[in-house]
C-alpha positions, -999 to +999 in steps of 0.1 A: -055+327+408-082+327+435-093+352+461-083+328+483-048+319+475-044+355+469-053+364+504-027+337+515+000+357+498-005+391+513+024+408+531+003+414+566+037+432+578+030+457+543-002+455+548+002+471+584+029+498+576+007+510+544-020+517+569+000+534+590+017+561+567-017+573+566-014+587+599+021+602+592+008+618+555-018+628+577+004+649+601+023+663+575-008+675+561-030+689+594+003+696+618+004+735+626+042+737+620+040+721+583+006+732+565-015+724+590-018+765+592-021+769+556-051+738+558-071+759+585-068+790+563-082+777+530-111+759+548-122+781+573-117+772+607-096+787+636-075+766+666-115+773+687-131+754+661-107+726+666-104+722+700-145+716+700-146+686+682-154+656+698-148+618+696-110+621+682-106+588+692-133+569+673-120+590+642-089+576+646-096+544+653-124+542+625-095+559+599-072+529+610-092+499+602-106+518+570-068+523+563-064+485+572-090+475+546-083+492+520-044+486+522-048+446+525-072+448+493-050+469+476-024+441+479-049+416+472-055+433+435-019+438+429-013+398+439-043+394+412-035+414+386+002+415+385+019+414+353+057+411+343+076+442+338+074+479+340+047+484+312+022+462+331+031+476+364+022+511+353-007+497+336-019+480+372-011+517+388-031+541+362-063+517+368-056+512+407-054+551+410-085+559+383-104+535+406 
């Protein structure tokens, strides 16, 4: 299969959603009432050094289409490489997650 018919085949709805979770494993992971608290700890900083930071919305915006990118050639590679039953698929998932 080409690149091109694989592109065809992506799920643009999946595609979208898969981006978007990273914002919600995201908030899970910096929100002060899960371990956002815990986060801040290990690494140093206090609620001052947050609230200096600058240019939140370019972050976001630049972790969205990064998050957009790599999600629709994520789903390219699986189209690509995709194999029949559960041996291949967890084949396909050790070398997408060594990569």
């Amino acid at each position: 299969m080409l690149w091109s018919q694989a592109f065809e085949l992506v799920d643009i709805v999946a595609v979208i959603v898969a981006a978007l979770s990273t914002f919600v494993v995201g908030y899970i992971w910096y929100s002060p009432q899960i371990l956002g608290k815990a986060w801040m700890k290990e690494v140093g900083l206090t609620n001052k050094d947050l609230q200096k930071r600058e240019g939140m919305p370019q972050i976001f915006a630049g972790q969205l289409f990064l998050s957009l990118v790599v999600a629709f050639f994520l789903a390219t590679f699986l189209i690509l490489l995709s194999g029949d039953g559960p041996v291949d698929g967890a084949v396909l998932g050790a070398v997408i997650g060594l990569v």
